[in-house]
PAKETI-537191 format. One line per field, with one value per residue (C-alpha): x, y, z negated; residue in three letters. Coordinates in steps of 0.02 Angstrom, whole numbers. Layout:
c1 X/...
c2 Y/...
c3 Z/...
resn ala/...
//
This chain:
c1 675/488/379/224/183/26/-56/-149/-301/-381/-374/-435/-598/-653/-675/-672/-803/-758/-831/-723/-563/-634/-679/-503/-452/-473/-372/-225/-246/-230/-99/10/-16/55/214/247/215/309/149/121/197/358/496/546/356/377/547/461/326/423/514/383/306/456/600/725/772/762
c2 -682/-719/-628/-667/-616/-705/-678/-778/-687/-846/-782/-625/-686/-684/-499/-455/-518/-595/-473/-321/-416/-446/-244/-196/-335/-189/-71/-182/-205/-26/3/-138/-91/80/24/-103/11/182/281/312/463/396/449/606/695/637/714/857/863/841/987/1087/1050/1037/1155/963/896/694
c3 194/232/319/228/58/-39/-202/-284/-377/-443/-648/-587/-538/-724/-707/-546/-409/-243/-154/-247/-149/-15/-4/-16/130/280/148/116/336/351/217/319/465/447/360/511/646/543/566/367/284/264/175/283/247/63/21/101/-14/-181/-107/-91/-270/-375/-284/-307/-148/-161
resn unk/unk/unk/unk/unk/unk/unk/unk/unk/unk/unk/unk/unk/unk/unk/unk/unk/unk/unk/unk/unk/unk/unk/unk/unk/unk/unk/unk/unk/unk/unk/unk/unk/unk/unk/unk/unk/unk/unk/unk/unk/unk/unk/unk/unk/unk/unk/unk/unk/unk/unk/unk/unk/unk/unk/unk/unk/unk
//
């Protein structure tokens, strides 16, 4: 399996500016960051939550 993933936005640079992907650069930084190092909610705080709002456990 690899351990990169890539995306190629090319097409979508007919309606959406260079700049508008290169804002969400730090988010997608942040986003994988906290998956890699397990400091995101995670599943254990989720299940809580749909606990919480729906009375189901997951």
């Amino acid at each position: 399996m690899s351990k990169t993933v890539s995306f190629d936005y090319s097409k979508a640079l007919t309606f959406v500016g260079q700049h508008e992907v290169d804002y969400l650069a730090s988010a997608v930084k942040n986003a994988h960051d906290q998956l890699r190092g397990g400091t995101g909610a995670g599943r254990k705080a989720e299940s809580k939550r749909f606990y919480f709002e729906t009375g189901y456990s997951s």
